[in-house]
C-alpha positions in Angstrom: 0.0 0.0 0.0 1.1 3.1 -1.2 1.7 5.7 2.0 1.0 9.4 1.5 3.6 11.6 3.3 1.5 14.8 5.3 2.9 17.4 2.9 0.8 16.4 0.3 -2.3 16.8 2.2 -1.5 20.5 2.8 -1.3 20.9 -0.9 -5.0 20.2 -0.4 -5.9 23.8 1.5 -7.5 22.9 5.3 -10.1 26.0 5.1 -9.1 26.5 9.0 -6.0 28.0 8.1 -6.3 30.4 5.5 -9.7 31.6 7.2 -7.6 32.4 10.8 -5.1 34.0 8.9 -7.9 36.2 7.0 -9.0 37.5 10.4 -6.1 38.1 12.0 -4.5 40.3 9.1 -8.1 42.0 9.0 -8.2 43.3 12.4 -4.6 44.1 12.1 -4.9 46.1 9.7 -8.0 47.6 11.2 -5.8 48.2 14.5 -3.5 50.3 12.6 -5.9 52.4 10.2 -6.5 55.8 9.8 -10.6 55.0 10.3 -11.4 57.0 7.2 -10.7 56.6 3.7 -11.2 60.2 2.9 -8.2 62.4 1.2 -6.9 59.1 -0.2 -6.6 59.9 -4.1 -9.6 59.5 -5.6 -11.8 58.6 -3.5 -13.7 61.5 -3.3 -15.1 60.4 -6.3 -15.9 57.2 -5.4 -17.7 58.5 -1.8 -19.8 60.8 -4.1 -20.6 58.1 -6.6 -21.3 55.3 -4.1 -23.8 57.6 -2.0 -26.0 58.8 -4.8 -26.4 55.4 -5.9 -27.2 54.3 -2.3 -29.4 57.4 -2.2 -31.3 56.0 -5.6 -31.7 52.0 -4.2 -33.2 54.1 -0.8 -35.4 56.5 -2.8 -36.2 52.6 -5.1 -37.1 51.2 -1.8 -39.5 54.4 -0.9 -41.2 54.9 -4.5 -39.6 58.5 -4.2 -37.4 59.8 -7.4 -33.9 58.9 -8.9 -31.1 61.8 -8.6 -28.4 61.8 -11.3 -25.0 60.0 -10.6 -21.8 61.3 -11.3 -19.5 58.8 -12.1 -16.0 58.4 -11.1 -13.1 58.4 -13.3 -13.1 55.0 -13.8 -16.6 54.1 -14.6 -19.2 52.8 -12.0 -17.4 48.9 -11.9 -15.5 49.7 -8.5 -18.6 51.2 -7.2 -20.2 47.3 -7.0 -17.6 46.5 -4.1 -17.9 49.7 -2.8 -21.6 49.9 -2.4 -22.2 48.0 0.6 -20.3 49.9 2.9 -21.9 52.9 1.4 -25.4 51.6 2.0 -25.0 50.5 5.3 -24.1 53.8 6.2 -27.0 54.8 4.9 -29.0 53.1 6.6 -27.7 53.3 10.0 -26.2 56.7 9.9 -27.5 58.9 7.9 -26.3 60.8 4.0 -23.8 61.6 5.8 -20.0 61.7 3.9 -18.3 61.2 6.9 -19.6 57.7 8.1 -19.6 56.8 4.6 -15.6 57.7 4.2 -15.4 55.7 7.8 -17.3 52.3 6.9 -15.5 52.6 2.6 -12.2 52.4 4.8 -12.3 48.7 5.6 -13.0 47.5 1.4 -9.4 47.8 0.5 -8.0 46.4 4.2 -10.8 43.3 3.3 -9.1 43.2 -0.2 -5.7 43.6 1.2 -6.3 40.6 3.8 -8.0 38.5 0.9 -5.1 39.0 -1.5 -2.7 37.9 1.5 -5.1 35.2 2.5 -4.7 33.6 -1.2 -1.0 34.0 -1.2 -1.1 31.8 1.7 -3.3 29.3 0.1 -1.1 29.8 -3.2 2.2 29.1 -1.5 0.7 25.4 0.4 0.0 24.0 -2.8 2.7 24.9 -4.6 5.6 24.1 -1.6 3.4 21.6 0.7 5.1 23.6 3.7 3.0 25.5 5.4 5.3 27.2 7.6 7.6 28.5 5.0 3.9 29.9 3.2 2.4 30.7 6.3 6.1 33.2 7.1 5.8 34.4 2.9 2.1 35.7 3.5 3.3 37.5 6.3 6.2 38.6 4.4 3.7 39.8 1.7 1.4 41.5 3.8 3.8 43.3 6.1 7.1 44.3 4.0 5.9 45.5 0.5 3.5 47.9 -0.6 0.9 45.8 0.2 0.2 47.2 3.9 0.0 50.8 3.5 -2.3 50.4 0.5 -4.8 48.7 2.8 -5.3 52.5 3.8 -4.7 54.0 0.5 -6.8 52.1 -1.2 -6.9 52.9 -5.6 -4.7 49.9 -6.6 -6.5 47.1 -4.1 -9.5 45.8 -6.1 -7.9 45.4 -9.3 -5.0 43.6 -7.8 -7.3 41.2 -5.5 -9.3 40.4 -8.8 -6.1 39.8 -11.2 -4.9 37.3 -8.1 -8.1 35.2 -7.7 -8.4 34.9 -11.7 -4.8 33.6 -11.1 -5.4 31.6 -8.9 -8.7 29.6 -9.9 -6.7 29.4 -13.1 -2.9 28.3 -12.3 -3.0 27.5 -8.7 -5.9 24.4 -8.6 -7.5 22.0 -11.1 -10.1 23.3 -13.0 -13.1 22.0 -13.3 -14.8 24.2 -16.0 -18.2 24.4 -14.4 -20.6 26.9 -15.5 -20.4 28.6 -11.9 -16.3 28.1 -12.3 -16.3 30.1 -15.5 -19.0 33.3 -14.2 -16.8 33.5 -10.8 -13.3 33.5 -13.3 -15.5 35.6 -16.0 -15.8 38.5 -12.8 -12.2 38.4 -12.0 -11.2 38.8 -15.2 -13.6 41.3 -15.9 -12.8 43.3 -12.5 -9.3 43.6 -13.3 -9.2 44.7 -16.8 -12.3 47.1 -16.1 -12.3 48.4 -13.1 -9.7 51.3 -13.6 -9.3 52.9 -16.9 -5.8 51.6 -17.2 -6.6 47.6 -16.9 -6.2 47.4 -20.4 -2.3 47.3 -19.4 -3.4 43.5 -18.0 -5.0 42.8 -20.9 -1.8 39.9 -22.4 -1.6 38.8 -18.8 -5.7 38.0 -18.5 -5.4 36.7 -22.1 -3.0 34.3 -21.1 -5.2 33.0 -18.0 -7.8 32.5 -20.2 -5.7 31.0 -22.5 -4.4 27.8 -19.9 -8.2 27.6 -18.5 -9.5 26.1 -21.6 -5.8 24.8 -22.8 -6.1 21.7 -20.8 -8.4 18.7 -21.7 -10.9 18.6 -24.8 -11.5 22.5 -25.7 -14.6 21.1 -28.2 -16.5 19.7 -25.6 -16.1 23.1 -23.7 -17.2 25.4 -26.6 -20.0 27.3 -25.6 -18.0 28.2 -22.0 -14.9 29.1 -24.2 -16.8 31.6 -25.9 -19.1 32.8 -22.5 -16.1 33.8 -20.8 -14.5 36.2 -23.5 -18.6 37.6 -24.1 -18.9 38.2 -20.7 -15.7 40.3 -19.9 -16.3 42.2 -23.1 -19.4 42.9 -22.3 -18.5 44.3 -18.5 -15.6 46.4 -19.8 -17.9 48.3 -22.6 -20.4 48.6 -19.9 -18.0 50.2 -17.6 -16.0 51.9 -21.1 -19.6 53.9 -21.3 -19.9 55.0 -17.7 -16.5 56.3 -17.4 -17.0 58.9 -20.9 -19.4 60.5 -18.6 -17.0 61.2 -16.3 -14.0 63.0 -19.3 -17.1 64.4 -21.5 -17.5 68.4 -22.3 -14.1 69.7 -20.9 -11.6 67.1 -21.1 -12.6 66.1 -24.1 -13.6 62.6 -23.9 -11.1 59.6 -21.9 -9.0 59.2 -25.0 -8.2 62.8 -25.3 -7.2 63.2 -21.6 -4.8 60.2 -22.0 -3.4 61.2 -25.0 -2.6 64.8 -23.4 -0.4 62.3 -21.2 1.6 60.5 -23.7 5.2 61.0 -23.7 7.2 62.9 -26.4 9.5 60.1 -28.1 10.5 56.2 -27.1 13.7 57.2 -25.3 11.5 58.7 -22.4 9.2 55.2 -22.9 12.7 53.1 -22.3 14.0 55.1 -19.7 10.7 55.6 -17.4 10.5 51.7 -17.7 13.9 51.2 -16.1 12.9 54.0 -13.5 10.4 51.8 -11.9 13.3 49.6 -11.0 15.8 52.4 -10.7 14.3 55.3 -9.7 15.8 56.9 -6.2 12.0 57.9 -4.9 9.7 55.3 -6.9 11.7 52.4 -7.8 9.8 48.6 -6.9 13.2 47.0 -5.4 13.1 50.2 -2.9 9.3 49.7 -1.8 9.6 45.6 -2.1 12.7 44.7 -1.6 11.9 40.8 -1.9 10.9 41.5 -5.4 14.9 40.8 -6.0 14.6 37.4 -4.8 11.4 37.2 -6.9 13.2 38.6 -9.8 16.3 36.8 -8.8 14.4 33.0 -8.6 12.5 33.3 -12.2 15.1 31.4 -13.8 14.5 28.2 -11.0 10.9 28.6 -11.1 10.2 29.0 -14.6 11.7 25.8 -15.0 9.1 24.2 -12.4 6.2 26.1 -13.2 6.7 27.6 -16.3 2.9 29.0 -16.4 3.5 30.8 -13.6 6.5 32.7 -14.5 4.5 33.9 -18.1 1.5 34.8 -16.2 3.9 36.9 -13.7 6.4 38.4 -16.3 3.1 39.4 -18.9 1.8 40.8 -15.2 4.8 42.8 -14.5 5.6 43.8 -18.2 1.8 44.8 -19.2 1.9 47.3 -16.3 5.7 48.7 -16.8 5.4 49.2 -20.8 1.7 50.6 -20.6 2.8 53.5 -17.9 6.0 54.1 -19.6 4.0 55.4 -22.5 2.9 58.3 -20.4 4.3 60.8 -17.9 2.5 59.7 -14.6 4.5 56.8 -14.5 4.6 57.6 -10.8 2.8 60.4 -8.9 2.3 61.6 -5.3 1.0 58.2 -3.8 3.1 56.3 -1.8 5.9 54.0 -3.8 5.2 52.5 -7.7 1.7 52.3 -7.2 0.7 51.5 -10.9 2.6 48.0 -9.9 0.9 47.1 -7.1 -1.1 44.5 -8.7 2.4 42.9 -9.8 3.8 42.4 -6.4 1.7 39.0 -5.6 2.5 37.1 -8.9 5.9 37.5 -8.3 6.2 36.1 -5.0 4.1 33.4 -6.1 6.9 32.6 -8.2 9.3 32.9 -5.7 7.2 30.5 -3.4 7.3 28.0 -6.8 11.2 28.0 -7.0 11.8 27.7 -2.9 11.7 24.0 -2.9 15.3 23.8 -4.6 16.2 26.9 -3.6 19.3 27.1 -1.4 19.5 27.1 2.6 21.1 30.4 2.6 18.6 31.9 0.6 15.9 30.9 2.6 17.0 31.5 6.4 19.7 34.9 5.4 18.3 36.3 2.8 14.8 36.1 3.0 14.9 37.2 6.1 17.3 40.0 5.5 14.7 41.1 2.6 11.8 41.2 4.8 13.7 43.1 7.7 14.4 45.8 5.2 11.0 45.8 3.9 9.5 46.5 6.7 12.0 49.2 7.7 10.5 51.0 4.3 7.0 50.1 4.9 6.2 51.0 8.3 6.8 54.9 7.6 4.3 54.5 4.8 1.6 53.2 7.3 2.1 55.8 10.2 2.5 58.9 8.3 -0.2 60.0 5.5 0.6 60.0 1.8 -0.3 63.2 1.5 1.8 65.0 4.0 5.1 65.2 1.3 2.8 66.4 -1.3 1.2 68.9 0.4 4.7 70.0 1.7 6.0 70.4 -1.3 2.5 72.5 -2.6 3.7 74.7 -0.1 7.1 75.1 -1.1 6.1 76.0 -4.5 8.3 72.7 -5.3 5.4 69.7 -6.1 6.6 68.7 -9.9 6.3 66.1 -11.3 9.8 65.0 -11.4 10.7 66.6 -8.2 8.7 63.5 -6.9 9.7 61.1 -9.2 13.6 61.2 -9.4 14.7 64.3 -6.8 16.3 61.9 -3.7 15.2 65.1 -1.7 11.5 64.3 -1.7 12.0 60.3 -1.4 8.5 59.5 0.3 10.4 57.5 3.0 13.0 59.1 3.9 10.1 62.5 4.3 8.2 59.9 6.7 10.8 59.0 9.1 11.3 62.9 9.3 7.9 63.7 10.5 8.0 60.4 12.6 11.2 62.0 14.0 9.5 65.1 15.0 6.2 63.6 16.3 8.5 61.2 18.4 11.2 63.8 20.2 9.7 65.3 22.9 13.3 65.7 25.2 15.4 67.6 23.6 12.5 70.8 22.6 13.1 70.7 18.9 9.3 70.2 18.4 9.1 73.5 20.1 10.6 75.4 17.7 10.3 75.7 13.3 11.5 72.8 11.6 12.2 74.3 8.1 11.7 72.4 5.4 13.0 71.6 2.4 17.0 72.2 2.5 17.6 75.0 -0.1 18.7 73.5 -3.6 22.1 72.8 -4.6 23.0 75.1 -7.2 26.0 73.9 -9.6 28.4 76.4 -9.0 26.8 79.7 -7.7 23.3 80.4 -7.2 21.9 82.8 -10.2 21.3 86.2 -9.2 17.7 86.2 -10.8 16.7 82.9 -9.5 13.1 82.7 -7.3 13.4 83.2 -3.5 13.2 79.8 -1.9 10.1 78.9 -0.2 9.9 76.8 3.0 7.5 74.8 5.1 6.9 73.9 9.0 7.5 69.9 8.9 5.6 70.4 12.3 2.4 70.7 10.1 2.1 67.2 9.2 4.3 65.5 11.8 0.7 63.9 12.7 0.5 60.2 13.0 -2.2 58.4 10.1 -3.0 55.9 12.1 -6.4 56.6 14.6 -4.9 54.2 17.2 -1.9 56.8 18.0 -4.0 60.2 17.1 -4.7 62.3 20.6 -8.1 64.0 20.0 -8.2 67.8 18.9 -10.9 70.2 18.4 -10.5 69.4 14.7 -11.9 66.0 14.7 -15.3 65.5 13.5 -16.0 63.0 16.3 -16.5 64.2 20.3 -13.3 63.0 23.3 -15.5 60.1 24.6 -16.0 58.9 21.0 -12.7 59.0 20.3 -11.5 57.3 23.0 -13.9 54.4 22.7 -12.5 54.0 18.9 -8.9 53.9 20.3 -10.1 51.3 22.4 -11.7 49.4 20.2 -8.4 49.2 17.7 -6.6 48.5 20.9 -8.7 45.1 21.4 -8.8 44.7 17.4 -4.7 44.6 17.9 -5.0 42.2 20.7 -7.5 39.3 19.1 -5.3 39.4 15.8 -1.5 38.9 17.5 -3.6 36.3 20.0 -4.9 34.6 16.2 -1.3 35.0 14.8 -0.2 33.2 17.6 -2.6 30.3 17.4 -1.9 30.1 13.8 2.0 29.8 14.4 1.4 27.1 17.1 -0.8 25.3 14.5 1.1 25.5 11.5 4.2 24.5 13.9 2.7 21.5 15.3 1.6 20.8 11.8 5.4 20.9 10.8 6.6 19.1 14.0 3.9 15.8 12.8 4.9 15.9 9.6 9.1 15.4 10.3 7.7 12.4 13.1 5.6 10.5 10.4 8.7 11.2 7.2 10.8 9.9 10.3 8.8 6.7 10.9 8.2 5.6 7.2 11.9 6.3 6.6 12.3 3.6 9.9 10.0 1.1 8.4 11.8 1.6 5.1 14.5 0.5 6.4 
C-alpha cells in the first residue's frame, strides 16, 4: 500500500488556516488604520458616486425619485464593491459623507487581507510547507507595498481580482463548471475594467484565459470558451460607457485626456521603464525589496512552473510598458503604485522555486529582505501619503519630477522625518520651526535672478495616520468620549489578531513538527 507523506495533504488547503489567517490580518490592519478613507486619491469620487447610488436604491425602496449620478473616473465597476459599505451607512447613519468615508475604509483592508489570504493558500500547494507559506504571506502582507495600501486604497480591487483569476486558473484544477467560468469571467472582468488603465493587464488576463480552456478537450467546452470572452467584453464596454461621462465636455472625452499624457518620443518610454526599477524615490526593489529574490528566482521557477512565470512576467511587463508610454508613470502616492497589482504574482513565483532553492537563501536572505521591507513600509503606514505632497504645494516645489527622481523628496526618507518630529519630545526641537525643504544645490553659484526659496513647518504634518496613535483635537469631526472608545476598540482589534497570529504559528508549527515524526517513521519502516 502506497503511503501518502503529510505534505501532500497540505497541498489540499484545510479551510481552518487560510480563514484564521484572514482575520487576523483584518483586524490588524484595522488596528493600525487611519478610520477613514477620505483624502486618499480618488476617492472623493468614489464617496460621491457610491452615495448617490445608495441614495437612488433608498429612494427605489420608498417609490420617491432617482437623482443623477456622477461617475468616477473609472466608470461605476469599482462602485459594486464599494456599495455595501456605502449603503449600510445609509442606513444606520444617515447621508452623511463622513460615516460613509469611515465604513468605505475597511473595502481595501478586506481586499488587502484577501489577497494575502490567497497567497497563503497559493504558497501550500505549490511548496506543501506550510510554515515556510504561512512566514511568505506575512512577508507579503507586512514588507511591501501591500500594507500601506490597505489604507490607501486605488490599486486594491484590481490587484485582488487579477490574483483570484490567477489563482482559480494556475493555482488548482479546473473544473470548468458553469459557476467556475461566471466566478473566473468577474475576475477577469474586475481587473481589466475596473480602472481605466486595466487594459495594461489585458496579455496577462489573455493568457489565464488562454491555460483555462488549454487543458483537456476544448470542443466539448465550446459554448463556456466563448461565455467567458462575451462576458468580460461585455462588463468592460459597460464600464467603457460609464467612465466617458465622467471626461465628456471639458476634457474632451477619456482618449483625449490620455493622449494629453503621452510622452514625447520612445527614449523617455525606455527610460521611465527602467525608473520603476531604478528610480531613487519610486523604484519597486526600494518599496519591495523581496521582489529581487522574486526577480532573482524566475530562472529556477520557470523551469518548475513555467505557467506561472508567463503569467507573472506578462503581469509585471503589461503594467511597466503601458505606464511608460505616459508621464505619470509615478505620482504623489506612496511607492510605484501603478505596480501594485504585480507584487503578488511575483512572489508566487518565488514560493514555486523555494523548494530547490538554497538554505542560505531561505534562512539569510529572506529574512534579510523582509527586515528591510519593513523598515520601508512602516513609515508608509504611520504617516499619511499626502503629507510630502502637500509639503511640497507649499514650497512652490510639487513637480512632477521633483517626486519622481529628486532623492530630496524620497517619500520614505520624508516619513521617518515627521516620525522623528512627532516622536522627540526631550530635547525641545518640536518647540521650535523645523524648516523644510533644505535650499537646492545650485552647480556652481546660485543665479542672481533665481526665485526666493520657499519653506515649510514639517511640524504641520508630523501627525501620526494611524487613529490608534491620534490624541483628540478640536479638529476632529468625532466628540473626546467617542474617540477614545475608537482607540479602544483598535486597541482590542490589535489584541484578538497577534492572539490569532499566535494560534496560527502554534498550529502551522505542530503541523510541521507531525509531519518530520511521520517522514521519520516511514523512513524507519523503510529500512
Amino acid at each position: 500500500m502506497t503511503r501518502t507523506y503529510p505534505t501532500d495533504s497540505i497541498r489540499r488547503i484545510k479551510f481552518k488556516f487560510p480563514l484564521i489567517l484572514f482575520a487576523a490580518t483584518v483586524l490588524f490592519y484595522l488596528a493600525f488604520s487611519p478610520a477613514t478613507i477620505e483624502g486618499m486619491g480618488y476617492y472623493g469620487e468614489n464617496l460621491n458616486a457610491a452615495n448617490q447610488l445608495a441614495s437612488n436604491l433608498i429612494n427605489l425602496a420608498h417609490g420617491q425619485f432617482f437623482i443623477p449620478v456622477t461617475w468616477t473616473r473609472h466608470g461605476g465597476l469599482e462602485l459594486i464593491v464599494e456599495l455595501p459599505f456605502v449603503l449600510f451607512s445609509h442606513l444606520f447613519f444617515g447621508a452623511s459623507v463622513k460615516w460613509a468615508g469611515r465604513l468605505l475604509a475597511l473595502q481595501p483592508i478586506l481586499a488587502t487581507a484577501l489577497i494575502v489570504t490567497l497567497l497563503f493558500a497559493w504558497f501550500s500547494r505549490l511548496t506543501g510547507n506550510r510554515r515556510q507559506s504561512l512566514f511568505l504571506a506575512l512577508v507579503a502582507a507586512f514588507t511591501t507595498m501591500l500594507w500601506p495600501y490597505a489604507y490607501i486604497g486605488l490599486e486594491t480591487t484590481q490587484s485582488v481580482c487579477l490574483l483570484g483569476a490567477g489563482y482559480l486558473i494556475l493555482g488548482r484544477k479546473a473544473r470548468h463548471t458553469w459557476p467556475e467560468v461566471l466566478l473566473v469571467s468577474g475576475c477577469c472582468a474586475m481587473a481589466l475594467a475596473v480602472k481605466s488603465t486595466g487594459l495594461f493587464l489585458l496579455p496577462a488576463l489573455a493568457y489565464l484565459v488562454f491555460c483555462y480552456f488549454s487543458a483537456g478537450n476544448i470542443h466539448s467546452r465550446v459554448t463556456k470558451l466563448a461565455a467567458l470572452p462575451g462576458i468580460v467584453a461585455s462588463i468592460f464596454i459597460l464600464n467603457h460607457y460609464l467612465k466617458e461621462g465622467y471626461f465628456a465636455g471639458s476634457q474632451g472625452g477619456s482618449t483625449a485626456f490620455f493622449s494629453s499624457l503621452l510622452v514625447d518620443g520612445p527614449s523617455v518610454v525606455l527610460m521611465q521603464a527602467f525608473s520603476f526599477f531604478g528610480s531613487a524615490n519610486k523604484s519597486l526593489l526600494i518599496y519591495a525589496p523581496v521582489v529581487v529574490l522574486c526577480l532573482a528566482n524566475l530562472p529556477e521557477a520557470y523551469r518548475l512552473h513555467p505557467r506561472l512565470v508567463i503569467f507573472a512576467l506578462l503581469t509585471l511587463g503589461g503594467l511597466v510598458s503601458g505606464f511608460s508610454l505616459v508621464t505619470v508613470w509615478a505620482e504623489e502616492t506612496w511607492g510605484p503604485r501603478y505596480l501594485h497589482a504585480a507584487i503578488p504574482p511575483l512572489l508566487v513565483c518565488l514560493a514555486a522555486a523555494r523548494p530547490s532553492g538554497n538554505e542560505w537563501q531561505q534562512k539569510f536572505l529572506l529574512p534579510a529582505a523582509a527586515v528591510l521591507g519593513l523598515l520601508v513600509t512602516l513609515p508608509g503606514v504611520l504617516i499619511a501619503y499626502p503629507s510630502l505632497h502637500q509639503a511640497m504645494t507649499g514650497s512652490g516645489r510639487a513637480t512632477l519630477p521633483a517626486l519622481q527622481y529628486d532623492p530630496v523628496f524620497n517619500h520614505v526618507r520624508f516619513n521617518y522625518q515627521l516620525l522623528r518630529i512627532w516622536l522627540v519630545t526631550g530635547d525641545g526641537s518640536v518647540n521650535s520651526p523645523v524648516p523644510w525643504p533644505p535650499p537646492p544645490s545650485w552647480w556652481f553659484e546660485k543665479p542672481a535672478d533665481a526665485s526666493p526659496e520657499k519653506q515649510v513647518d514639517l511640524r504641520e504634518w508630523a501627525t501620526p495616520q494611524p487613529a490608534i496613535l491620534r490624541v483628540w483635537t478640536p479638529a476632529m469631526s468625532i466628540s473626546p468620549k467617542q474617540h477614545f472608545f475608537l482607540r479602544l476598540l483598535l486597541v482590542g482589534c490589535l489584541s484578538l489578531s497577534l492572539a490569532l497570529f499566535f494560534w496560527l504559528t502554534i498550529l502551522v508549527l505542530r503541523e510541521a513538527e507531525s509531519a518530520s515524526e511521520f517522514i521519520e517513521k516511514h523512513d524507519e519502516h523503510q529500512r
